[in-house]
C-alpha positions in Angstrom: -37.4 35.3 14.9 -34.8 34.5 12.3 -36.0 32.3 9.6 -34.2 28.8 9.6 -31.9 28.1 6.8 -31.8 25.6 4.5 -29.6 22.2 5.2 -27.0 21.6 2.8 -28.3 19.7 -0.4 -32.1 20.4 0.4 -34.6 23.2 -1.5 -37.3 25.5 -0.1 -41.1 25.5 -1.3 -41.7 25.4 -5.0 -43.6 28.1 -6.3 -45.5 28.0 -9.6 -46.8 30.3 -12.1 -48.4 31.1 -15.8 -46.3 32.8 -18.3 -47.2 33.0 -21.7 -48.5 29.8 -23.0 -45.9 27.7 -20.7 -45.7 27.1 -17.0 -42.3 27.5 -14.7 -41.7 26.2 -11.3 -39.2 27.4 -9.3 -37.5 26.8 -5.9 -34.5 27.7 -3.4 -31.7 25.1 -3.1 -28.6 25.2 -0.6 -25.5 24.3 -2.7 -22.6 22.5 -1.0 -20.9 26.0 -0.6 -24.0 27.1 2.2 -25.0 29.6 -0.8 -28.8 29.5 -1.5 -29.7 29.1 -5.4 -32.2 29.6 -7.2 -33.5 26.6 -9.5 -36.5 27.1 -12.3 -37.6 24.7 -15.0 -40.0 25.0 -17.3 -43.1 23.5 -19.1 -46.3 23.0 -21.5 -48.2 22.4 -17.9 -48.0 23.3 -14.3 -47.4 19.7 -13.6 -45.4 19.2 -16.6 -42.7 22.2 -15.0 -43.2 21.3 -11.4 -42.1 17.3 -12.8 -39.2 19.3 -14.6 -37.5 21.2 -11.6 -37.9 18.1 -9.0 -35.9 16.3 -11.4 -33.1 18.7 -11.7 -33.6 19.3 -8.0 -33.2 15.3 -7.7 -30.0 15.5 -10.2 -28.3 18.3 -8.1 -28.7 16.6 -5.1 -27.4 13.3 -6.5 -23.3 13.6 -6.1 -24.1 14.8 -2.6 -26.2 12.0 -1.3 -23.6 9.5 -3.6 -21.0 10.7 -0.4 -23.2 11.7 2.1 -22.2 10.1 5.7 -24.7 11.0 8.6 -24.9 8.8 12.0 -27.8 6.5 10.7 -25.6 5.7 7.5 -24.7 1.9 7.0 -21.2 1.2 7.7 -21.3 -1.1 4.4 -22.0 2.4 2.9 -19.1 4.3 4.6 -16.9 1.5 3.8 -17.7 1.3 0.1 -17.0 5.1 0.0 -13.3 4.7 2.2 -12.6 1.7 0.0 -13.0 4.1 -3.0 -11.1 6.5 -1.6 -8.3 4.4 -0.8 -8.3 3.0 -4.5 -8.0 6.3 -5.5 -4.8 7.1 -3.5 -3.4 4.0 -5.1 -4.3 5.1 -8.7 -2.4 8.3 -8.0 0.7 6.2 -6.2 0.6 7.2 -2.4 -0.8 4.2 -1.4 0.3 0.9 -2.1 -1.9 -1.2 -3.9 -0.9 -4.3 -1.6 -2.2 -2.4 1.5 -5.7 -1.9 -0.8 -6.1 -5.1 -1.3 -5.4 -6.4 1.8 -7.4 -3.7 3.7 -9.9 -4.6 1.2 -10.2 -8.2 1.7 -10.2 -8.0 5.7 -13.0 -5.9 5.2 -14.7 -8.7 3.2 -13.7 -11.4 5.7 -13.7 -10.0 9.2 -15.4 -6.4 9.2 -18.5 -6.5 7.3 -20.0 -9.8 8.2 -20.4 -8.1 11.9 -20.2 -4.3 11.3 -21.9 -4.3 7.9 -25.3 -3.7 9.2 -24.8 -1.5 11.7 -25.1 2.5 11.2 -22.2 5.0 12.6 -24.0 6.1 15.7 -24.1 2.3 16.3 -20.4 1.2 16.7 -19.2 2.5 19.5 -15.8 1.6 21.5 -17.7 -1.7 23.2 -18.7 -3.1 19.8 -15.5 -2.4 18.0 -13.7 -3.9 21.1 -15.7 -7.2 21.2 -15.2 -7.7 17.6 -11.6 -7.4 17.7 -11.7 -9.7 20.6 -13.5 -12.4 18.3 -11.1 -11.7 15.2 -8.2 -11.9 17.2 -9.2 -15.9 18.6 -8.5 -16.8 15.2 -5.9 -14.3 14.3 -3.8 -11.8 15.7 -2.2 -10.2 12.6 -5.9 -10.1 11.5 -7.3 -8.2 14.4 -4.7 -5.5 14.1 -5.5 -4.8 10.3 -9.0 -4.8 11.4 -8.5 -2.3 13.8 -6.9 0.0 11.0 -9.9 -1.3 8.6 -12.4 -0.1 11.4 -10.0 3.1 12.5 -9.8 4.1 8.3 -13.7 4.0 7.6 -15.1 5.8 11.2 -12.1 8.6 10.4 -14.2 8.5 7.3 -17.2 9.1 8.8 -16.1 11.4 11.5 -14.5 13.8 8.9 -18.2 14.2 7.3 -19.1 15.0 10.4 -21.6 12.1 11.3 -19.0 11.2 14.5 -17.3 13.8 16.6 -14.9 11.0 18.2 -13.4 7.9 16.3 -14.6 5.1 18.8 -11.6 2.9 17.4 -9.5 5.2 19.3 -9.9 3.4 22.8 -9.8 0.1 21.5 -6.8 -1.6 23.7 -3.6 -2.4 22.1 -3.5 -6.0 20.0 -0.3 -7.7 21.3 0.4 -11.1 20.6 3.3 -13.2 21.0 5.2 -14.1 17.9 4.9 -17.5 16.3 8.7 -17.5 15.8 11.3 -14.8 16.0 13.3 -13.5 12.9 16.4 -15.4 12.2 19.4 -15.0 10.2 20.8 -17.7 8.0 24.0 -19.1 9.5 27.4 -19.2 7.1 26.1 -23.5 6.9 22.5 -22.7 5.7 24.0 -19.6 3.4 26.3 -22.4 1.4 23.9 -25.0 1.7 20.7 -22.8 -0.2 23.3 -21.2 -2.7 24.3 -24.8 -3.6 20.6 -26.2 -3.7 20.1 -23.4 -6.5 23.3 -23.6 -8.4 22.3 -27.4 -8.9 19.1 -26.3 -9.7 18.0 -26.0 -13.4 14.6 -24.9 -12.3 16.0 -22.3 -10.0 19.3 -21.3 -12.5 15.9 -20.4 -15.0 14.2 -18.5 -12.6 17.7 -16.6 -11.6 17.7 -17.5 -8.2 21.4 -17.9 -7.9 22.3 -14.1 -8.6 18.7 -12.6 -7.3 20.0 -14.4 -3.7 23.5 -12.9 -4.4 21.7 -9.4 -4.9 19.8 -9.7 -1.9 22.4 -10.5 0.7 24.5 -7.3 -1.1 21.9 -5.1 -0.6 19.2 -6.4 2.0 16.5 -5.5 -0.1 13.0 -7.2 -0.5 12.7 -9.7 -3.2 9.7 -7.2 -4.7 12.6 -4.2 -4.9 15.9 -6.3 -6.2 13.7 -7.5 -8.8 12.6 -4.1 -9.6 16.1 -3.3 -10.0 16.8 -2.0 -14.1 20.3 -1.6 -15.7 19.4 2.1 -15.8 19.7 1.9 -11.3 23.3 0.2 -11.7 26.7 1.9 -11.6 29.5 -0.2 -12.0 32.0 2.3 -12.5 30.9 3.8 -8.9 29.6 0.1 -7.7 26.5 0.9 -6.3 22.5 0.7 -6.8 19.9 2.9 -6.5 16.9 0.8 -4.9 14.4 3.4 -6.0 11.5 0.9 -7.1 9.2 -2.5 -6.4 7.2 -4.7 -8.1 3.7 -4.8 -6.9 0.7 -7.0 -8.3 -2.3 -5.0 -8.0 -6.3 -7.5 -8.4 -7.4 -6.5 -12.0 -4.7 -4.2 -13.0 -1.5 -6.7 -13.3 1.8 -5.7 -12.3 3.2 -2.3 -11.4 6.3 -1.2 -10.8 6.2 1.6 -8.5 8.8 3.9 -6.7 10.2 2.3 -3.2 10.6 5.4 -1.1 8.6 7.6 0.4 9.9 10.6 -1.3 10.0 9.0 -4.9 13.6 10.8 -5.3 15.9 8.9 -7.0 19.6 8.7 -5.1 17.8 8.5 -2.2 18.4 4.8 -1.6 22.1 4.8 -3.0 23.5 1.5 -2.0 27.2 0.6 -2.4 27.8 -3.0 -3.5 30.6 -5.9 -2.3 33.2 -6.4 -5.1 31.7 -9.9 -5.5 28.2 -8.3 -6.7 29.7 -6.1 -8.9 31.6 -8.8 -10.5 27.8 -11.0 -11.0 26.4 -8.0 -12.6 29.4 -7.1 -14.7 28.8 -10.9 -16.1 25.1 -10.5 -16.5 25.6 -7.2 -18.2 27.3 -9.2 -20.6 25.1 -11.7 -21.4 22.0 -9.9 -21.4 20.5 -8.0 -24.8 21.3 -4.3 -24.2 17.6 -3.3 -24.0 16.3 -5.3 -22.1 15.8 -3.1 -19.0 15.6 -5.2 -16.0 18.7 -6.5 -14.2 17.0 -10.1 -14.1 14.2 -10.4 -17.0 11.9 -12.7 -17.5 11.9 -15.0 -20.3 10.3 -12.0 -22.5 12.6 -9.5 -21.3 10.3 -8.0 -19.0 9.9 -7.6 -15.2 9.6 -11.0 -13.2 6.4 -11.0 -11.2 7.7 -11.8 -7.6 4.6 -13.9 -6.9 6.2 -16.6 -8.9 9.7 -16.1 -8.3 8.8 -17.1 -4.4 6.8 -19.6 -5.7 9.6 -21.6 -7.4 12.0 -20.5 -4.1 9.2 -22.1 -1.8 9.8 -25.3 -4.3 13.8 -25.2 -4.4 13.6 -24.6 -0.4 11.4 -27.7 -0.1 13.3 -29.8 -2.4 16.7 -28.8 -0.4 14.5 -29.5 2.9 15.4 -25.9 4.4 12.5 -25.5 7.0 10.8 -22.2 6.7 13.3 -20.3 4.8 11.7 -17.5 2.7 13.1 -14.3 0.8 13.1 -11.9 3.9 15.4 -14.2 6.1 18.1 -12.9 3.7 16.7 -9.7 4.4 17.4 -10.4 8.1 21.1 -11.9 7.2 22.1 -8.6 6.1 21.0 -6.8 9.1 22.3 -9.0 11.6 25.8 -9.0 9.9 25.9 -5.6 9.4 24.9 -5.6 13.7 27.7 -8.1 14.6 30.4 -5.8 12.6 29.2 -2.9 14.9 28.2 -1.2 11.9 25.9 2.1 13.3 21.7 1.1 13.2 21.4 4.7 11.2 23.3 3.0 8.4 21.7 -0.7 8.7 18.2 1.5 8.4 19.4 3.3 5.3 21.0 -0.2 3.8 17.5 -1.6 4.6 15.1 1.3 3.7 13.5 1.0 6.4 11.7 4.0 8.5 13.5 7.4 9.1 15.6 8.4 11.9 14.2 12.5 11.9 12.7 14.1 9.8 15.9 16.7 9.3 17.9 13.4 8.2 15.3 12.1 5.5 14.2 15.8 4.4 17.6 17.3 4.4 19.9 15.1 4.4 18.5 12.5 1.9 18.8 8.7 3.2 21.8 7.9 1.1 25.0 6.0 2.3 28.2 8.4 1.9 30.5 5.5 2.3 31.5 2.3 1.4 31.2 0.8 5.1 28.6 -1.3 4.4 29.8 -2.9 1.4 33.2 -3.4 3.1 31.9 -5.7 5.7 29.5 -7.8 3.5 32.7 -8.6 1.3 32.7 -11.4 3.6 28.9 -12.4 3.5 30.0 -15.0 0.5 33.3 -15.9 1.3 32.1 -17.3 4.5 29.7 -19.8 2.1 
């Protein structure tokens, strides 16, 4: 009968013996690779060498019990080591560090008060299913990050081989019905919040005027027009490459990182209204040639869009403008670009938003080849 091999990360019997005045103790240890080793330490005494090798043995098998992930493994555990992993992805840009942090902190909130304690082999489909259920009495959006929370960290475990099946997998769906439906601003609400920050000092400081100019030419998020450096702008060829965003990362400060999936730059190549051009050519004007960003801060440096939509929230509730926030512009431009029949293939490229085949975004590039789009919002400001 064959003799049993060793698991990963485990040794064989140690063996002892005398040579010369000294002692060494040696035994057979499974590397990560499946190859058996051989590991031998010596000493002044047979204790002394036998203390030596279980230490190295104990060193050796340290980095693989650090990530080790078997079915009687705390989920705590397995989460600490996704979280980690996720961390890392955002260290080397191909995750966003806003996803982190909120994957993170629903983690904190919702997953490990309930799954914490539990090991793999013990959250199955029914367990993950009634704790969505409870999450989702107090939160719908909540739930559904939770299930990706729950989804991330069993892949996690199932990839180390300590579940064959992802138990997250059946969960049903997570529908919920909207607490309101986007909305565009009409031509009234367009005058009336460009008027409430050209009277504005506050907001004139904070360059809310030209950033909501920017944002109905483009449709951009507020994070990516205020990305937006002089080095991005054409004004010979009027357009704007939308190639990054600012992103505040906990404990690291703010980043600005690329804002397409490809990191190219052209690929978001965005042609701008005459009227845009014209605020930019008069910013370019006025602002100190090396200063990078198209609107600076007081320093010169990026504006962190934390606080620009907290001065917007204060202009929008001193004009008394309901629940207007920075993406209902983002919605303006998608719904005027609709109503002038203009094709959703260029409304998702204006936007940035997800690709149409993969042949288009690979091949193709997602950039606008003509000036369609900036023809028809000519008229997104002369209608305020």
């Amino acid at each position: 009968m064959a003799r049993q091999s060793l698991p990963l990360g485990t040794y064989g019997k140690v063996k002892t013996w005398q040579d010369g005045s000294s002692w060494i103790a040696r035994a057979q240890y499974r590397d990560l690779d499946g190859v058996v080793r051989p590991v031998k330490r010596r000493g002044k005494s047979q204790a002394a060498a036998e203390r030596s090798l279980k230490e190295a043995l104990r060193d050796r098998q340290t980095p693989l019990k650090d990530s080790e992930v078997a079915p009687g493994t705390k989920i705590a555990k397995v989460a600490e080591l996704w979280l980690a992993e996720m961390e890392t992805l955002v260290d080397e840009g191909t995750r966003s560090p806003g996803t982190y942090d909120t994957y993170k902190s629903v983690y904190g909130t919702h997953v490990k008060p309930v799954l914490g304690s539990l090991t793999v082999r013990e959250v199955t489909t029914p367990v993950v299913d009634r704790v969505l259920t409870t999450i989702k009495k107090k939160s719908s959006s909540r739930a559904r990050t939770a299930k990706i929370v729950i989804s991330g960290i069993m892949k996690y475990a199932a990839r180390h081989g300590a579940v064959t099946v992802n138990p997250v997998r059946e969960v049903g769906r997570i529908d919920s019905t909207p607490k309101r439906r986007p909305r565009a601003m009409t031509a009234a609400e367009r005058k009336q919040w460009l008027d409430a920050v050209e009277s504005s000092e506050k907001a004139r400081t904070w360059d809310l005027p030209d950033l909501t100019r920017m944002m109905l030419a483009t449709g951009c998020r507020i994070g990516e027009c205020l990305a937006i450096g002089w080095s991005d702008v054409d004004l010979e060829e009027e357009t704007v490459d939308i190639a990054w965003r600012l992103v505040r990362r906990s404990g690291a400060g703010l980043s600005r990182l690329s804002s397409t999936k490809t990191g190219v730059k052209g690929e978001r190549l965005i042609p701008l209204p005459s009227w845009a051009v014209g605020m930019l050519k008069r910013r370019r004007a006025v602002i100190a040639p090396e200063t990078a960003p198209i609107f600076p801060d007081s320093l010169g440096g990026w504006r962190d869009p934390s606080n620009v939509r907290r001065v917007w929230r204060e202009i929008r509730d001193d004009a008394e403008m309901g629940d207007l926030v920075s993406h209902t512009l983002r919605k303006t431009v998608a719904s005027f670009l609709d109503d002038a029949d203009i094709s959703t293939r260029k409304i998702s490229d204006q936007l940035g938003h997800a690709k149409v085949s993969m042949t288009q975004d690979r091949y193709l590039g997602r950039r606008l080849r003509d000036r369609q789009t900036a023809d028809v919002l000519e008229n997104v400001i002369d209608e305020v």
